[in-house]
N, C-alpha and C positions, 0 to 999 in steps of 0.2 A: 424131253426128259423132265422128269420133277424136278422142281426146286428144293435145292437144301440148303437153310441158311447156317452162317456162320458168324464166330465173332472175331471181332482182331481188335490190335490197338494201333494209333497213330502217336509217333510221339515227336513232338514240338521242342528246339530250346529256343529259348529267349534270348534278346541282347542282352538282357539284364545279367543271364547265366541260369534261369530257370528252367527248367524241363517240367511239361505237360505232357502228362499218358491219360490220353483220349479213349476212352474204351467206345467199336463203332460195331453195330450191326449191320452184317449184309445178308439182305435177302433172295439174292442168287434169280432177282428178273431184272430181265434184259431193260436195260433203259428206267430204273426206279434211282431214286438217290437210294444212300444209307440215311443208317439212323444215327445220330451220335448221344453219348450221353449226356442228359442234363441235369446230370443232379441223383438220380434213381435208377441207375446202369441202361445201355445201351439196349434198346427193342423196338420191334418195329411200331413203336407210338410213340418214344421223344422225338425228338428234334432233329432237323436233316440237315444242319450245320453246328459249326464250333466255332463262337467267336473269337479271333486272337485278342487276346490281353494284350498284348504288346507285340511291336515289332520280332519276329519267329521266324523259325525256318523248320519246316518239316525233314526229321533228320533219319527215320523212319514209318515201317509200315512191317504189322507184321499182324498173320491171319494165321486162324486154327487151322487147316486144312482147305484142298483148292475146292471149289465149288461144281457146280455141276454143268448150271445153263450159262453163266457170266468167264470171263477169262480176264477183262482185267476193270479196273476202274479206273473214272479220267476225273480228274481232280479240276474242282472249281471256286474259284473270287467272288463273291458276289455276287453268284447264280451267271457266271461269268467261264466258259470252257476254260481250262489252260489245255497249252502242248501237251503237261507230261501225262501219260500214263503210269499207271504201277502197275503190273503180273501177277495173278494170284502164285503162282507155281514159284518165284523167283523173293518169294515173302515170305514162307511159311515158317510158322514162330519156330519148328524145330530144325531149320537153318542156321547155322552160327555167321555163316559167308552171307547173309540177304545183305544187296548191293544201296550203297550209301546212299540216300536221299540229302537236296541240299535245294526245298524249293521254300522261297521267302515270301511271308506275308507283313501287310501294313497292320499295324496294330489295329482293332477294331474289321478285319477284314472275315465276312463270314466264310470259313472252310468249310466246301461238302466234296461230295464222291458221287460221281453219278457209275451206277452199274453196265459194264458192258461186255 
C-alpha cells in the first residue's frame, strides 16, 4: 500500500504541573521513528525525539487520522524499546473517549516512537 503520512500531538504533564503539546510527524513506514518538533513544526527532517524537561508523564496521544501501512507505534527512552504501544485507531483526535495514557519519563529522558 502507499504511505500516507500523518500528524498528531503527544501531550506531556510535568511534576511541576506543566503541560507540553509536542506536535509529531508520522510517516506511515514500517519500522522508521517519527519526527517530533524542534522548534519549526513537526516534518520528516526535525528531530526523531523530544527531550523531557523535567520529570513527565505522557498523559496522551492523539493523531489526525489512522494511517495506511503502520497500526501502532512503540514508544522509546533513550533509543531504548518500552512495553507500551499506542493504536492508531484507538487515538484519533476526533475521539473524545481516546484511552488515558500515564507512561513516566526521567527528566532529560529522550522520547521517540518508532513506526509499526
Amino acid at each position: 500500500m502507499a504511505a500516507a503520512p500523518q500528524t498528531g500531538t503527544l501531550t506531556f504533564r510535568g511534576v511541576s504541573g506543566a503541560h507540553y503539546a509536542i506536535d509529531v510527524y508520522v510517516s506511515d513506514v514500517v519500522g522508521a521513528l517519527c519526527n517530533f518538533d524542534s522548534g519549526a513544526g513537526a516534518s520528516a527532517n526535525s528531530e526523531t525525539f523530544w527531550t523531557a524537561p523535567e520529570n513527565c508523564y505522557l498523559i496522551d496521544f492523539s493523531i489526525v487520522t489512522g494511517l495506511t501501512d503502520t497500526k501502532t507505534l512503540r514508544l522509546t527512552a533513550n533509543s531504548r524499546n518500552l512495553q507500551s504501544l499506542i493504536r492508531h485507531a484507538n487515538h484519533l483526535n476526533t475521539l473524545n473517549s481516546r484511552p488515558a495514557l500515564n507512561t513516566g519519563f526521567a527528566a532529560g529522558t529522550r522520547v521517540g516512537l518508532i513506526q509499526a
